[in-house]
N, C-alpha and C positions, 0 to 999 in steps of 0.2 A: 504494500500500500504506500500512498504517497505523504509522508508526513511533512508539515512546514515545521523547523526549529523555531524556538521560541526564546530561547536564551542557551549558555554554556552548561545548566546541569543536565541538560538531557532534555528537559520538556520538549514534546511536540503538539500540536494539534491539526484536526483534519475535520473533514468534513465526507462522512460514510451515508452506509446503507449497512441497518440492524441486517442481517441473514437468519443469526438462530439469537435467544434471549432467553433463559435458562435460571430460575433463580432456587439457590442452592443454598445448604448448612456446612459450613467447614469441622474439621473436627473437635475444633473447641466450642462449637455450637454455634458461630457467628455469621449472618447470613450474608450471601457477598450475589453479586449477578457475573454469571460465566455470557458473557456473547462473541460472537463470532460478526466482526464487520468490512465491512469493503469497499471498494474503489472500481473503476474499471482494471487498475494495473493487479489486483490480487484481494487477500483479502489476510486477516489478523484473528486472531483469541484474544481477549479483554478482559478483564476485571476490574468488579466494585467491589472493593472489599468494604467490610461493613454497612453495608448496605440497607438503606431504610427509603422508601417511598416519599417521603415529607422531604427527604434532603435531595433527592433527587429525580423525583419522577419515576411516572412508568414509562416503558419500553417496552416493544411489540417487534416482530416479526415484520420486515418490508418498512420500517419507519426510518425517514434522513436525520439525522442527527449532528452535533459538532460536539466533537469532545478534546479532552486539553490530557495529557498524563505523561506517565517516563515508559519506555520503551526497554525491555533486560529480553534476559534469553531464560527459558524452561524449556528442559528436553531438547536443547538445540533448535529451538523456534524461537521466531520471534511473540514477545505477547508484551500487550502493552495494559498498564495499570493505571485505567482511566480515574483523575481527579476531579474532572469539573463534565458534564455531559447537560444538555439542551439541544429541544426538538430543533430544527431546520425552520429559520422566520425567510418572511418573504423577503424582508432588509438584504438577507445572504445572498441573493439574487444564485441560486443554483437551483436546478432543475433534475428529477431521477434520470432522464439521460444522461447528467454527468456519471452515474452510477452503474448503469448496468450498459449493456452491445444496445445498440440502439441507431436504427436504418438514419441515412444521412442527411434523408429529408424530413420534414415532417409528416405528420399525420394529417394536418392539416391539407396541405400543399400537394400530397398524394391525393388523398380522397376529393379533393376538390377536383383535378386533373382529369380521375374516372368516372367521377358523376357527370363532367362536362362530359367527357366522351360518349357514356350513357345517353345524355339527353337530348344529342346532333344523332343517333337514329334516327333513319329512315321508317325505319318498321314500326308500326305503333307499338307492336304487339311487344314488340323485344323491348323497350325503352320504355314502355308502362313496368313490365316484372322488374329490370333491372335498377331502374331507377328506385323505384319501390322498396324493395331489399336492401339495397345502398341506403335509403335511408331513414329504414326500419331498423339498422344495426348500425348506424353511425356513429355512437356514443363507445362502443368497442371496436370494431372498425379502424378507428384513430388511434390506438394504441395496439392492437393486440398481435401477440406472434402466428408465425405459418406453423408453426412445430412444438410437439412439448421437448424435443431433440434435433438432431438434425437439421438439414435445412434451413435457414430464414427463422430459426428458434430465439428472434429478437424481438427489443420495444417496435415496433413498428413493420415489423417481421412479414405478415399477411397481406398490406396492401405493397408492399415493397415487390414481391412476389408476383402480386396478382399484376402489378403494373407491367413487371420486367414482361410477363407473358403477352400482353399489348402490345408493347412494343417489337414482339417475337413476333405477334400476328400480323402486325402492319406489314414488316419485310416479306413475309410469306405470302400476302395475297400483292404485292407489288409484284412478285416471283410470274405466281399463278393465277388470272384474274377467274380461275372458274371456281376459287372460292366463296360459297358466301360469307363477304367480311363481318361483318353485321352479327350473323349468328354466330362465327368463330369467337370474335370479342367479346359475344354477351355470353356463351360458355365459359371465356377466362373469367370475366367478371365475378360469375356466378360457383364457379368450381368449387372454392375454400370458402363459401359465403357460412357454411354450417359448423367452421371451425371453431367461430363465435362462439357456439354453443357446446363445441368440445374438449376443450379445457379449460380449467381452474386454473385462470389466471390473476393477479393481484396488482395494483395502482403501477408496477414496477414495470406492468408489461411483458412479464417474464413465466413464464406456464410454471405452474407444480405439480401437475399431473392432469388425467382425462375427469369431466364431469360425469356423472349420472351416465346422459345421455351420449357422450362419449366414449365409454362402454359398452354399453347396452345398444348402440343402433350406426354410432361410426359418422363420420363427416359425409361420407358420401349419402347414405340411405337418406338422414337427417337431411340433406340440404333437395334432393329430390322432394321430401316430404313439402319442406318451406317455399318450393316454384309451386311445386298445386295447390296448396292454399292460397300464394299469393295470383296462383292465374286466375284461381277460380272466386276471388273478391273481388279481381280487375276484370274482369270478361275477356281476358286470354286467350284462343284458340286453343281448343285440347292440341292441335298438328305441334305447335309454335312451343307449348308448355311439354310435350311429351319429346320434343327434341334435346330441349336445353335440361328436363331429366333425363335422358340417357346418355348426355355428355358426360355431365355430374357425376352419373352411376357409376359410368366408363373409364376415368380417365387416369385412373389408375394404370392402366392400359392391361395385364393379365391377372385372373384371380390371386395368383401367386401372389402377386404386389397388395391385394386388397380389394380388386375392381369387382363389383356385382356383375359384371359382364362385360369381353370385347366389344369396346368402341367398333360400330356398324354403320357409318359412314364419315365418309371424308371431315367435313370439320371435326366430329367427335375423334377422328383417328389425330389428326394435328394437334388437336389440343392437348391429348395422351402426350404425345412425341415432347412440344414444346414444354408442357410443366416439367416431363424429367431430363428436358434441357436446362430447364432452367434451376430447375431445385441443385443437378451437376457442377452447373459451372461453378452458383455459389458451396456449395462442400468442397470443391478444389480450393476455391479461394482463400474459403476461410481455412484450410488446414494448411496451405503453403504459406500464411500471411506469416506467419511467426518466423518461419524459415529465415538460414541465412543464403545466399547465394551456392549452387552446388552442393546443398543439402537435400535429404529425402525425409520425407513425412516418414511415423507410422503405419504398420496395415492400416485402411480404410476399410470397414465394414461394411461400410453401406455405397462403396467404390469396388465392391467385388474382391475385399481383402487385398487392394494392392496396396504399393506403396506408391506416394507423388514422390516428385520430383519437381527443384524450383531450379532453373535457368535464371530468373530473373532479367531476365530482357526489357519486360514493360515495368516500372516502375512505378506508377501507379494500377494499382489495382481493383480501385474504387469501379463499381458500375454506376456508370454517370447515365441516368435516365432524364436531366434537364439540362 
């Protein structure tokens, strides 16, 4: 983590994010708080020792905090033994982006992008659902990950994703004009729309696991389910609504992977191809980023157990989508 010095005994202070808060009895019966805090560069063990609510607040899980204390070593780690701790004022002007991975744009600035694109349909049919859904889930939408692992598992992770495939689609029907653009776009749109609802996600933007319904029924089923309702409150065409469910269903692209069934035509087949282009290129990324030049990653698991390899040629790495 990243501490500012405060003077020559050692003090530091920082500005984190609570992960775990834990409040314990030591052996001489004295109660102290064990938590575990972080940065984007890493993250620390903490303690309050003697510890009372009245002196110092409570503390939760996912809360921004600034705390002041001296920094030693236990067990060859570092841990630092917080003196003074108070919640994150708006004065501090920091944001939980400074805290956790978090996509380069906003949430704002993305979602506003796709609803335009949404709304310049042609097709009513498409630009009634899409629209619709966009901003029946806008309030999560603007923060939430594509992944509870893997992939786009950031603050802003989902529409980061959903854009990059946009813009995957545009090059592909400039390629081939026998696509219809239209519905390929309102498929990316709509693909991850029921991710919303499948993880237990917290203010941080950051998943901790599958909900209810993301157990029991899966992003895809779920997000099938959310176009027929919404077709059939908007007077949708059952043609129009049963296509953009079985992209949904599909685009998993083999059961293997998850898909309730091969994608059974052309755009539902592109849309397949381009998500696991695009979920690809970002897991290269992110697992080379660290790398130093003529370095190799780790197996990759979800890369078919290989190892990368960084060349580093391009030096930036960022996918610049504006």
């Amino acid at each position: 983590m990243n501490f500012t010095p405060i003077d020559n005994k050692g003090t530091v202070e920082a500005f984190c994010l609570v992960k775990t808060c834990d409040k314990k009895t030591s052996q001489k019966g004295d109660c102290f708080l064990d938590l575990t805090l972080s940065d984007k560069t890493g993250e620390i063990n903490a303690k309050i020792w003697n510890y009372s609510e009245a002196e110092y607040g409570e503390y939760g899980i996912d809360d921004l905090v600034k705390v002041r204390g001296t920094l030693s070593k236990y067990q060859g780690n570092d841990q630092l033994r917080i003196d003074k701790i108070r919640p994150v004022l708006p004065s501090d002007n920091v944001s939980v982006e400074d805290f956790v991975q978090s996509s380069l744009y906003s949430g704002e600035k993305m979602y506003d992008e796709i609803l335009g694109i949404a709304n310049a349909f042609s097709d009513e049919d498409l630009r009634k659902i899409t629209v619709n859904l966009l901003e029946k889930h806008k309030e999560k939408l603007l923060f939430w990950p594509a992944a509870y692992k893997l992939h786009h598992a950031i603050r802003g992770g989902l529409l980061l994703h959903t854009l990059s495939i946009i813009r995957l689609c545009d090059g592909v029907c400039n390629i081939y004009p026998a696509v219809d653009k239209e519905l390929l776009i309102a498929g990316a749109i709509l693909h991850d729309i029921a991710k919303t609802e499948e993880f237990t996600v917290s203010h941080t933007g950051v998943a901790s696991g599958y909900s209810t319904k993301g157990n029991l029924i899966g992003h895809l089923a779920y997000g099938a389910m959310m176009i027929e309702k919404a077709a059939n409150e908007l007077g949708v065409s059952e043609e129009t609504a049963t296509l953009l469910e079985h992209m949904v269903l599909s685009h998993h692209g083999e059961p293997e992977f998850g898909a309730c069934m091969r994608p059974m035509f052309l755009e539902a087949i592109l849309l397949s191809q381009l998500d696991m282009l695009d979920a690809t290129v970002y897991e290269v990324l992110d697992a080379t980023a660290p790398l130093e030049k003529g370095e190799f990653s780790g197996r990759m698991w979800a890369l078919d157990n290989r190892k990368l390899y960084k060349h580093d040629r391009k030096q930036d790495e960022n996918l610049k989508l504006f």
